[in-house]
C-alpha positions, 0 to 999 in steps of 0.5 A: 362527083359523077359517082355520087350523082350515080347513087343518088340516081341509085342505078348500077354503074352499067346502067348510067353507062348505057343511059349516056351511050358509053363503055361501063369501063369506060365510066368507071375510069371516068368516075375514078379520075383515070380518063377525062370524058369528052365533050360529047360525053360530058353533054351526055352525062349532064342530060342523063343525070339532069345537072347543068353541062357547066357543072360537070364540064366544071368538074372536068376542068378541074380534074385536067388542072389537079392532073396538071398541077401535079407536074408543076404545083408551084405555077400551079399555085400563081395559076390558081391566084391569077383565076381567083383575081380575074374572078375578083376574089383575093387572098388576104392574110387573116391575123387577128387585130388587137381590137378584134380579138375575142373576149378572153373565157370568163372564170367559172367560179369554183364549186364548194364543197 
């Protein structure tokens, strides 16, 4: 997400960087998933690239869960259902009713010749 914030900016990397008080190495791990940024440079991203902090503190939270899912994708999975109820959503199995299947296609007629 920061990556494509950067280029809509159209600013090189070391650019974005030194705008949010940081190491372009630095961003550059952040940018590639290698290292979370911290809060201070999470607030500061947001001001620099004028997003939300929610946004991209959204964003982080999310690459610390994907990293943490890899180690147990199973409480993962109840972790991600247990969210998504909290929020009010539920997951639902969607087969198709008897009554609410789509009309069978219509046979086109057949060309003379």
């Amino acid at each position: 997400m920061l990556r494509d914030l950067r280029n809509r900016k159209a600013v090189p990397l070391w650019k974005a960087a030194a705008e949010a008080g940081m190491d372009s190495t630095l961003l550059s791990k952040i940018e590639l998933g290698r290292r979370l940024p911290t809060g201070g440079q999470t607030a500061a991203l947001a001001r620099y690239y004028e997003v939300p902090l929610e946004q991209i503190e959204a964003a982080v939270i999310v690459e610390n869960f994907r990293k943490l899912a890899k180690k147990n994708p199973r409480a993962a999975a109840l972790a991600a259902t247990r969210i998504a109820e909290s929020a009010g959503e539920y997951r639902v199995n969607k087969r198709p009713i008897a009554g609410n299947k789509p009309p069978p296609p219509v046979n086109k007629p057949e060309k003379r010749t």
